[in-house]
FIZALO-787690 format. One line per field, with one value per residue (C-alpha): residue in one letter; x, y, z. Coordinates in pm, 1 decimal, padded with zeros to 6 digits. Layout:
! FIZALO-787690
aa: (A,...) $
x: (X,...) $
y: (Y,...) $
z: (Z,...) $
This chain:
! FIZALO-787690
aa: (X,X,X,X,X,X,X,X,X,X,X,X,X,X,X,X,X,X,X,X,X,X,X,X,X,X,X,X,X,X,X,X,X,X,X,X,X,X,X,X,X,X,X,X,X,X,X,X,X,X,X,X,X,X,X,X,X,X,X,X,X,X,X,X,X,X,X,X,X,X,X,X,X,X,X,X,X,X,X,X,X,X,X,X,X,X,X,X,X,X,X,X,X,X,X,X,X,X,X,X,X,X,X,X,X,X,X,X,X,X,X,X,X,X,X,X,X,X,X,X,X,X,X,X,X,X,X,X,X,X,X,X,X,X,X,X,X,X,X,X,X,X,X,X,X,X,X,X,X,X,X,X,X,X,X,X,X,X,X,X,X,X,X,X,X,X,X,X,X,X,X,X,X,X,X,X,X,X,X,X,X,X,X,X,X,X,X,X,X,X,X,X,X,X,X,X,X,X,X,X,X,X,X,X,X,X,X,X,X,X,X,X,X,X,X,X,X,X,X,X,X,X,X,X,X,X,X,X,X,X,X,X,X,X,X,X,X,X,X,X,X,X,X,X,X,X,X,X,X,X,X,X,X,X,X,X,X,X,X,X,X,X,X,X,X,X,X,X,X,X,X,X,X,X,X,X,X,X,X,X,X,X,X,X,X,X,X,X,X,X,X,X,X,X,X,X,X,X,X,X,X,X,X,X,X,X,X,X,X,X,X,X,X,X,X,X,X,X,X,X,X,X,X,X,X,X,X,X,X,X,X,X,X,X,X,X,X,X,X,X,X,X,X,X,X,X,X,X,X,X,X,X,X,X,X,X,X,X,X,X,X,X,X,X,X,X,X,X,X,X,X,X,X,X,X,X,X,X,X,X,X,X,X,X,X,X,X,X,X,X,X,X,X,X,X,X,X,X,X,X,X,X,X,X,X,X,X,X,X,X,X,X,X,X,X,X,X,X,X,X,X,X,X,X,X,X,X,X,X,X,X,X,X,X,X,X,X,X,X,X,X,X,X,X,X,X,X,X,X,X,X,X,X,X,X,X,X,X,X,X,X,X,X,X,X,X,X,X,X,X,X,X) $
x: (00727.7,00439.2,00651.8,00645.0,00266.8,00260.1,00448.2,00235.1,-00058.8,00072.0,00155.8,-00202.9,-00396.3,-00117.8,-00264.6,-00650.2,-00632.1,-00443.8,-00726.4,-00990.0,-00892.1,-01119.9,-00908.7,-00965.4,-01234.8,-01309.2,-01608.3,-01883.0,-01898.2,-02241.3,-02284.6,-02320.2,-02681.6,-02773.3,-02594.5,-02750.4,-02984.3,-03355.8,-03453.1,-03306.8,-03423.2,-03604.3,-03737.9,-04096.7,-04208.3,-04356.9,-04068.1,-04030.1,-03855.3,-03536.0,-03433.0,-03132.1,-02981.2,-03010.6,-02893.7,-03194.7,-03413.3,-03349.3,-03511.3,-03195.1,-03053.0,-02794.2,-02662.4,-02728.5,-02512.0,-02226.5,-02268.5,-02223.1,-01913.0,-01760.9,-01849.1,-01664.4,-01350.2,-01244.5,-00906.7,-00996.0,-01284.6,-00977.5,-00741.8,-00975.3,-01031.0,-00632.4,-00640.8,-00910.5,-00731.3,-00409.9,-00572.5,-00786.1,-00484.5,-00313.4,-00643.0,-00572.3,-00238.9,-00344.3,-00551.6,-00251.2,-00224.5,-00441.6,-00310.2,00017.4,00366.9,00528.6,00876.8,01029.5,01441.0,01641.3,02041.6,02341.4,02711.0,03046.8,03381.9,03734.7,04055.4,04416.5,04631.1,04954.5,04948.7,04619.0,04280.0,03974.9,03620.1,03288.9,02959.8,02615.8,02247.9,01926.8,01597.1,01358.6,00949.4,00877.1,00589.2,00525.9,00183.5,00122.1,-00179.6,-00341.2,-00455.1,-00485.1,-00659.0,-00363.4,-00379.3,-00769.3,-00760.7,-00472.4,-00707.5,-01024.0,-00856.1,-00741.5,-01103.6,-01227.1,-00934.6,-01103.0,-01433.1,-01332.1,-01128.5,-01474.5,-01639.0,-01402.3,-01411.4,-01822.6,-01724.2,-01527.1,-01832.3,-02034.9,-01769.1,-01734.2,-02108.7,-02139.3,-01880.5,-02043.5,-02366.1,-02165.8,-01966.3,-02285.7,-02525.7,-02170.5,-02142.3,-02544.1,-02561.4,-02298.1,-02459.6,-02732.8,-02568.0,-02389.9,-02723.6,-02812.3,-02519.3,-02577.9,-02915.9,-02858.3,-02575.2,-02850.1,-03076.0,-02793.6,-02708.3,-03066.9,-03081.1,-02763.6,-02873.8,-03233.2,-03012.9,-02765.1,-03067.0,-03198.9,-02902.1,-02837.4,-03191.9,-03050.1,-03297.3,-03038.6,-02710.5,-02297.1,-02333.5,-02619.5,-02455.1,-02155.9,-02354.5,-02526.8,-02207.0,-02038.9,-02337.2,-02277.9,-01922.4,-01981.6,-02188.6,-01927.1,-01661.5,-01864.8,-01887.7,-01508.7,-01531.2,-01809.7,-01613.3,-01370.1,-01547.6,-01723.5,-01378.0,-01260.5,-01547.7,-01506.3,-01191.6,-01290.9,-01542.5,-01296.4,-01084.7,-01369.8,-01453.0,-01063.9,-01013.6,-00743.3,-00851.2,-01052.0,-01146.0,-01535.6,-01834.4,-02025.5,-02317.6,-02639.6,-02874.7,-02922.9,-03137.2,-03130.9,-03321.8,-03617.5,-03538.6,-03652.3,-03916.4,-03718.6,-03652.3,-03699.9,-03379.7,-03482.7,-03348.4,-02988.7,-02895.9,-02987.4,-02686.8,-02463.8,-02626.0,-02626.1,-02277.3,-01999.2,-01760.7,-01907.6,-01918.4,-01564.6,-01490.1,-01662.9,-01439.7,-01167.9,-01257.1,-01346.7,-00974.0,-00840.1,-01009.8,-00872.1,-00553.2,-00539.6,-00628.2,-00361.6,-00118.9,-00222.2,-00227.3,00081.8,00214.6,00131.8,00280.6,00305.0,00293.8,00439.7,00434.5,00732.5,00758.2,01034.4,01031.0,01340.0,01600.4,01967.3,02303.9,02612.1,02547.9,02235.3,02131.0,02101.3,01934.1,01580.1,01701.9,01774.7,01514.4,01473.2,01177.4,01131.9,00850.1,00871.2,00693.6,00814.6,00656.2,00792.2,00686.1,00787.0,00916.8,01136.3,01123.6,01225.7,00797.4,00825.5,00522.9,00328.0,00435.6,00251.5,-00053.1,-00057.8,-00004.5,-00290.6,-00542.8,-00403.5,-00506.6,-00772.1,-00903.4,-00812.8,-01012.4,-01296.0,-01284.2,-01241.1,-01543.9,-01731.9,-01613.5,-01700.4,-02050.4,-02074.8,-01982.4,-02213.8,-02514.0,-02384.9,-02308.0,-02726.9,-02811.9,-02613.4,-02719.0,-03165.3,-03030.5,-02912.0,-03192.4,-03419.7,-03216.5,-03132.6,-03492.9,-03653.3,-03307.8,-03399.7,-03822.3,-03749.0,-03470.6,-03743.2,-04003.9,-03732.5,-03679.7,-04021.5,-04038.1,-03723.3,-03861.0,-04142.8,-03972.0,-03769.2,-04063.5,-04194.4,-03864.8,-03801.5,-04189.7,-04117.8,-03792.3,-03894.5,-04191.2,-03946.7,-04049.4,-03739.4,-03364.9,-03162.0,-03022.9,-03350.0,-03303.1,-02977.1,-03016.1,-03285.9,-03130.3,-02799.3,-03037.6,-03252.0,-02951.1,-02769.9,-03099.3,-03114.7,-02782.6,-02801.0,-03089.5,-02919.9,-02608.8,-02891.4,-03057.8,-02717.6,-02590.2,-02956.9,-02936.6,-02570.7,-02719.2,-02923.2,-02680.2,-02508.7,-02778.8,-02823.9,-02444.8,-02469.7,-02726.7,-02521.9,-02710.9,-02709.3,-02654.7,-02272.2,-02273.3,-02333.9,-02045.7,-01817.7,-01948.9,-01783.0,-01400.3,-01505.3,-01360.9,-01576.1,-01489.8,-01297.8,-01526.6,-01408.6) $
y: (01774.1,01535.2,01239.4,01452.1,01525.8,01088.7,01059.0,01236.3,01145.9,00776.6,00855.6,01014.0,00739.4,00511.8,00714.1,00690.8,00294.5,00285.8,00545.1,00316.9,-00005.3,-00078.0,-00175.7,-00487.6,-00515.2,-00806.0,-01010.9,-00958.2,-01246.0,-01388.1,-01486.7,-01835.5,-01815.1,-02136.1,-02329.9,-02198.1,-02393.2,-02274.6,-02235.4,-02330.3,-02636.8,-02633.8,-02242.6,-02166.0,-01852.5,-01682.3,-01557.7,-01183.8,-00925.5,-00867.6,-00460.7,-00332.4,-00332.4,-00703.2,-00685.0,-00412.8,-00737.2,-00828.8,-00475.2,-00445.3,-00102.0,-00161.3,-00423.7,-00141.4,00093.3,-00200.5,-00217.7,00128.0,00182.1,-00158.6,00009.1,00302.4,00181.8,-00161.0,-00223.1,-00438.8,-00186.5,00060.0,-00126.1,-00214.8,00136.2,00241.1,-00039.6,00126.2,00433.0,00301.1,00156.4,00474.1,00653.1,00405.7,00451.0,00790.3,00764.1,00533.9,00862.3,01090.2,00872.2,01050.1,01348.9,01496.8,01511.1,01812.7,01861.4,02217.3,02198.3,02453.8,02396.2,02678.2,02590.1,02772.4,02678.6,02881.8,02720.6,02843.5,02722.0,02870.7,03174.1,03260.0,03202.1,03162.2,03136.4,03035.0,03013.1,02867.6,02852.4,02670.0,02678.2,02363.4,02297.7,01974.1,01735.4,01373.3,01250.7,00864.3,00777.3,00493.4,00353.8,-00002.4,00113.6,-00047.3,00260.5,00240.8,-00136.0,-00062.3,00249.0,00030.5,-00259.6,-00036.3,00097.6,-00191.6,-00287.4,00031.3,-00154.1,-00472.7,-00301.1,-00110.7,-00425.2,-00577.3,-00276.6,-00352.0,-00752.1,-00605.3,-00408.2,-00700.9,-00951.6,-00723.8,-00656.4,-01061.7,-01082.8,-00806.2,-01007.6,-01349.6,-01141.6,-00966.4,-01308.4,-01554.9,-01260.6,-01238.5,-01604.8,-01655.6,-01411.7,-01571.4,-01943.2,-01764.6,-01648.3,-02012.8,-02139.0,-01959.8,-02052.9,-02431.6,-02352.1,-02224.9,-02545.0,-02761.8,-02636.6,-02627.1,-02998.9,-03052.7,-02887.0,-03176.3,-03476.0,-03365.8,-03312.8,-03611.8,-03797.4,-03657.3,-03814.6,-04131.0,-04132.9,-04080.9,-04250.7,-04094.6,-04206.6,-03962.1,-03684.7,-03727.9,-03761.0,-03389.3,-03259.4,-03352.3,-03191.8,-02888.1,-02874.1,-02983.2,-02678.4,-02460.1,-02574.2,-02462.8,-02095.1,-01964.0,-02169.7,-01894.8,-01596.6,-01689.0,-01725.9,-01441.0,-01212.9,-01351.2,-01227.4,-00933.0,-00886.8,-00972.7,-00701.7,-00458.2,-00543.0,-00505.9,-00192.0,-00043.8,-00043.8,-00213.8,-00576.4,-00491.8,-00217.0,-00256.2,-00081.5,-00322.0,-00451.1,-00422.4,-00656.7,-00959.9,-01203.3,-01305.6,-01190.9,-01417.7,-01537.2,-01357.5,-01481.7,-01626.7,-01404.1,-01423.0,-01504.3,-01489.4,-01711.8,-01792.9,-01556.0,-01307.1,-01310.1,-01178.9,-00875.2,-00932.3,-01041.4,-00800.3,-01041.9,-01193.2,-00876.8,-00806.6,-01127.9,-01038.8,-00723.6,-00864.0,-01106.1,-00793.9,-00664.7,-00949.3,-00956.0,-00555.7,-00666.9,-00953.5,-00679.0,-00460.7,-00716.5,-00790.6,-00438.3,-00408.1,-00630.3,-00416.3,-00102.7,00255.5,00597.3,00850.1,01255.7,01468.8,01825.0,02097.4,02447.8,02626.9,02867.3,02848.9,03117.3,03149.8,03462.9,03483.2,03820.2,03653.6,03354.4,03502.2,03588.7,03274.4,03001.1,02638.5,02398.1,02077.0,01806.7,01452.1,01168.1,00822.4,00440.5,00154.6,-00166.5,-00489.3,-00761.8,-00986.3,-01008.5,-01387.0,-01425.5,-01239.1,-01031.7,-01354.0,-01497.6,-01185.9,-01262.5,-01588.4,-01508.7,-01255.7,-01527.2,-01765.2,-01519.8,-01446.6,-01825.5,-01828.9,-01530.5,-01678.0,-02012.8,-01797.1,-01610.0,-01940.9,-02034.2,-01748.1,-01793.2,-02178.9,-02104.2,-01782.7,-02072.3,-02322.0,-02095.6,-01969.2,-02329.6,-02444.2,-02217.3,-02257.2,-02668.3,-02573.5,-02357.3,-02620.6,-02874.3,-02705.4,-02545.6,-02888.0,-02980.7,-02699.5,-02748.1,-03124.8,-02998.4,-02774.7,-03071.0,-03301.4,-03060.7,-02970.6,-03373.5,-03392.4,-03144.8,-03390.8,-03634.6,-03467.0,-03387.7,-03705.7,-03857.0,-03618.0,-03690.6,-04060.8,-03956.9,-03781.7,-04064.1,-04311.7,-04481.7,-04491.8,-04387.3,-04043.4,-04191.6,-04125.0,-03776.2,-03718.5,-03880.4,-03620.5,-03374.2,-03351.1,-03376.1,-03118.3,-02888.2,-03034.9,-02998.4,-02636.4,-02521.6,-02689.4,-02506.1,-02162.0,-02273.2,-02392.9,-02080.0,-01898.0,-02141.0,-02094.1,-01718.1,-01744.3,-01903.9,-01673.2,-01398.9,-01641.7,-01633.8,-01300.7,-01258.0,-01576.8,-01347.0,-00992.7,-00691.2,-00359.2,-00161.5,-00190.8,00005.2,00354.8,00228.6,00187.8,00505.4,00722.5,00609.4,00589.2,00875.2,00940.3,00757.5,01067.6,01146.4,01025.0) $
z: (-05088.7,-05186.0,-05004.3,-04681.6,-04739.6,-04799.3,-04471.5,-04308.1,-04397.2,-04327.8,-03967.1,-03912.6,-04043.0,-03866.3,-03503.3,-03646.5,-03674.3,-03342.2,-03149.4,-03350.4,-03164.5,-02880.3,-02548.4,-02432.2,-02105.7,-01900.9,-01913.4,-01669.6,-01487.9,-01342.4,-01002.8,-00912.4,-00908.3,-01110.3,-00846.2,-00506.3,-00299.1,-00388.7,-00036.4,00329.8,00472.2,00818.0,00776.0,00806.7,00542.2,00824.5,00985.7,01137.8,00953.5,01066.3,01147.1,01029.1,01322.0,01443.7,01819.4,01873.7,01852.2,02190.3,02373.2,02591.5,02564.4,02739.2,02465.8,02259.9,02401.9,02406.9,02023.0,01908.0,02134.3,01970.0,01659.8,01722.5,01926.6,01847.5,01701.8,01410.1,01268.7,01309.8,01101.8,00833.4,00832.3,00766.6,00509.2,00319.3,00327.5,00212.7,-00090.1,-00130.8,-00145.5,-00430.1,-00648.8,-00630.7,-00762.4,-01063.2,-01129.3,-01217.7,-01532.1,-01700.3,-01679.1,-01824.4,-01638.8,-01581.2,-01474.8,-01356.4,-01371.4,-01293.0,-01320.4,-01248.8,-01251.4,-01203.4,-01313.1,-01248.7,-01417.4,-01417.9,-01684.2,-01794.0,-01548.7,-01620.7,-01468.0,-01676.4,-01524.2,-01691.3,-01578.7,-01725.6,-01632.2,-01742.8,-01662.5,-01852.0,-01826.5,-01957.5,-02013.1,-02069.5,-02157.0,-02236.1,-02504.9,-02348.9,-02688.8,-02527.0,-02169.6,-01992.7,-01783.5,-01755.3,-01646.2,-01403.9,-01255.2,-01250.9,-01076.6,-00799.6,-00746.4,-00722.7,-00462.7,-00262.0,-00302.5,-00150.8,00120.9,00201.9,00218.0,00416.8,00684.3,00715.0,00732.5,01039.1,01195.1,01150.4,01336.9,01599.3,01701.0,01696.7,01965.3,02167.8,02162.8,02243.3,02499.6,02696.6,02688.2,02829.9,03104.6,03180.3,03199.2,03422.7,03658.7,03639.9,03710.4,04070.2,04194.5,04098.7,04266.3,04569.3,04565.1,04526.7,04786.8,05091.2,04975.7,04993.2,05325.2,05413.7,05370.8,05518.4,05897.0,05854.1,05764.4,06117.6,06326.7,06201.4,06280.7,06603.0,06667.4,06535.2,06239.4,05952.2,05972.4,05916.9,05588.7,05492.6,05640.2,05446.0,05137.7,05170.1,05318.9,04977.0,04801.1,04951.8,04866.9,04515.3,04443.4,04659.2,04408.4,04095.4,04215.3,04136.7,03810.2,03719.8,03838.6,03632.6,03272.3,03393.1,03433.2,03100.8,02918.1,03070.0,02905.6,02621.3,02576.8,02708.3,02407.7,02192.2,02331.6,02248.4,02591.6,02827.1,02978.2,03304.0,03217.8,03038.6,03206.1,03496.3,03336.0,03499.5,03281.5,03573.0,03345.0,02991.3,02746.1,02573.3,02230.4,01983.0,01671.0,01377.5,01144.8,00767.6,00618.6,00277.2,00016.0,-00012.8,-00289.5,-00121.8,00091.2,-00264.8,-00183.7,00218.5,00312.4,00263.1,00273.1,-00067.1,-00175.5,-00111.9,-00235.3,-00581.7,-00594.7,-00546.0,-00847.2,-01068.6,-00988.8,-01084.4,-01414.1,-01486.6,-01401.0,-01681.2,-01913.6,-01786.8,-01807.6,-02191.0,-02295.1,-02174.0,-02463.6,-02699.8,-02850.9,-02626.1,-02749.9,-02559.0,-02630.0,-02477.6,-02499.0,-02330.5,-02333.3,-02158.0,-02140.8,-02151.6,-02087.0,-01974.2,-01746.6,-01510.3,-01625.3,-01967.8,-01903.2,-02051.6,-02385.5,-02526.9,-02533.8,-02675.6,-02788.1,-02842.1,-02896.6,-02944.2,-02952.1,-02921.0,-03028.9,-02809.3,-02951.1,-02758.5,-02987.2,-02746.1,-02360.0,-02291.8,-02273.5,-01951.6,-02075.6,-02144.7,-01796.0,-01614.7,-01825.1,-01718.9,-01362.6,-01387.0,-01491.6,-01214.0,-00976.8,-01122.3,-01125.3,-00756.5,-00714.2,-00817.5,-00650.9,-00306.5,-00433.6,-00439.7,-00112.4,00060.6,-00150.4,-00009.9,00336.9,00377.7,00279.9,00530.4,00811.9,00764.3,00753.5,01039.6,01276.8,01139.1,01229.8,01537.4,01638.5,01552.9,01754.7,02058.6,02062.5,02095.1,02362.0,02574.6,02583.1,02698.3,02902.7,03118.1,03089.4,03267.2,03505.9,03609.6,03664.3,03838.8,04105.4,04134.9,04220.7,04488.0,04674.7,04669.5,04766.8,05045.1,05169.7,05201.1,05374.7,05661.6,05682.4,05725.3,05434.8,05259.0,05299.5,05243.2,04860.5,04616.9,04819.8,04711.7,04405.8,04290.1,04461.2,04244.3,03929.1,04008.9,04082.6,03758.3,03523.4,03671.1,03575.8,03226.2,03160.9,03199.1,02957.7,02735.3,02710.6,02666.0,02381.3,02209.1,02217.4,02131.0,01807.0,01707.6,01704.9,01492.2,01264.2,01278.8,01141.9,00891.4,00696.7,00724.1,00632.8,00479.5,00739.1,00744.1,00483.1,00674.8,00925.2,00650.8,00448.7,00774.5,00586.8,00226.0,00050.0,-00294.7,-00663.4,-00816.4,-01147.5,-01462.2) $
């Protein structure tokens, strides 16, 4: 009796020591702030505050409208969308850990057998409840359940990475279709001019003040400019489809757009410092979840090489004739200790595959970190550099026009031949048309900006498919 009191008292303290172990958690790891740029180069302090909702910067509402039906029918914002709900869906399941199993099993059988003239038959039944209930003395289980949330995490993240993608391409979409409209009414403008000048240089001729030559010259103009017109019908129709696509609808198939001219650009908004974008970019933040799961899945992996305690119970009933089967019962509990001590080191081989991962992890974390900072830098370089392009740009056009007029004065004085005519001519038109793509390319920019430093409010786009962290 007192050795059954000493095994007993063995196996409790035995469970004590076990329940007294702490399981093993990951390390919080520190964001890369140490090396991050102070400050971006080329930005002035005083820049405007950027709203939430970038593309409302440029006062068109008809962008606006563009952007929130992107929002809600594009194709990738609906498959990030069934990706977060697939890995919603296998955080839940990582939940049913802690709870108990139960099993109901019911089982009846018949047999009839004849044997020396005579036929026996016998019968049984069963009916069996039993449960299963893991002790997860290591947090295996815990580190498997708080990888997977933070799977849902990154998958949310990655949804509002999605919404932010796609309301950049409506922006590059609407100002490429604006600014070709813009370039055909140019076109046809420069067209009547051309033709304009064509109908003097003829009458001239026919006077026998301009020779062949010079008719040629401005007939070739004319055609030149002719030529150019289907060119912008056609990147016109393309983008087009592409905002169709972006809308979730078929290619063709996107609303007319009335907006004729393109919008002026915008102050330069205040982008911050660079770490603010850890906080700003959902793909870093996705990124950093996806390191975090990585880190509870090396200490799943490690608490899975040690020792698992398991708690079985049954409760059922068993006869050999139906109306029987509730008078006889049986119980049973159990509990059972597996303790690894040989696997070939396959256990050992997951851990290390685990920390691989979770090394790659965080080198794609930095990467994403890196890239966020050079995409914001780029496009402040850019909008320096094509801000300055596009000033002298409308300088050398403003002096190109000069020149034409003096060189068509002196023309029709006499004073000099139809080539300085021509030869301002094609600049002017060539200077005019630059000026437009100019324009496009340095609102294009911005958005890219815009997009390089993210924003919170991809969170309430993404909060539409989040399903709530069950409480724990």
């Amino acid at each position: 009796m007192a050795f059954e009191a000493r095994r007993w008292w063995w196996a409790v303290a035995a469970l004590a020591c076990l329940a007294a172990c702490s399981p093993y958690t990951p390390a919080g790891r520190s964001a890369p702030q140490g090396l991050l740029p102070a400050t971006y180069p080329l930005y002035e302090a005083s820049g405007e505050p950027m709203p939430e909702q970038w593309w409302e910067v440029f006062g068109v509402d008809e962008l606006n409208r563009l952007v929130t039906a992107a929002l809600a029918g594009d194709f990738s914002i609906r498959t990030a969308a069934a990706r977060l709900r697939q890995v919603q869906a296998l955080a839940r399941g990582t939940q049913a850990s802690k709870m108990p199993e139960l099993d109901l099993e019911g089982d009846a059988a018949g047999q009839r057998r004849r044997l020396g003239g005579k036929t026996t038959a016998s019968e049984g039944y069963s009916l069996v409840l039993a449960a299963a209930y893991e002790f997860d003395w290591w947090g295996r289980l815990d580190a498997e359940r708080q990888a997977a949330w933070q799977d849902v995490a990154a998958a949310t993240e990655d949804l509002g990475a999605a919404a932010m993608t796609v309301s950049g391409e409506v922006a590059r979409c609407w100002i490429q279709i604006v600014a070709q409209k813009a370039r055909r009414r140019l076109l046809e403008a420069q067209l009547a001019t051309s033709r304009t000048y064509l109908e003097l240089v003829r009458l001239r001729f026919s006077k026998g003040l301009a020779s062949a030559l010079d008719v040629y010259q401005q007939q070739q103009v004319v055609e030149q400019v002719q030529a150019a017109i289907p060119l912008v019908a056609e990147t016109e129709g393309q983008q087009q489809s592409a905002l169709s696509l972006l809308l979730g609808r078929a290619p063709g198939t996107a609303p007319q757009l009335d907006a004729t001219d393109l919008p002026s650009l915008p102050p330069v908004p205040a982008v911050g410092l660079p770490a603010d974008l850890l906080a700003h970019r959902p793909d870093i933040r996705a990124a950093g979840r996806r390191l975090a799961a990585a880190d509870w899945q090396i200490a799943a992996a490690r608490a899975a090489r040690l020792p698992d305690l398991t708690l079985s119970a049954s409760a059922g009933w068993k006869a050999v004739r139906f109306e029987r089967l509730l008078e006889d019962w049986i119980m049973s509990l159990a509990a059972s200790l597996t303790a690894p001590l040989y696997d070939g080191h396959r256990r050992q081989a997951v851990v290390e595959q685990r920390l691989a991962e979770a090394d790659q992890s965080l080198w794609a974390y930095r990467l994403t970190v890196y890239t966020a900072i050079r995409e914001v830098h780029d496009a402040l370089v850019s909008e320096a550099a094509r801000r300055g392009h596009l000033e002298a740009l409308q300088r050398e056009l403003a002096v190109a026009r000069l020149a034409l007029d003096q060189a068509m004065l002196r023309y029709r004085k006499g004073l000099s031949d139809y080539l300085p005519v021509l030869t301002h001519l094609t600049a002017v038109q060539q200077l005019e048309r630059e000026a437009i793509v100019q324009q496009a390319e340095l609102l294009q920019n911005r958005v890219t900006l815009y997009r390089a430093l993210g924003g919170r409010w991809v969170d309430a786009q993404a909060a539409v498919f989040v399903e709530g962290h069950p409480s724990r």
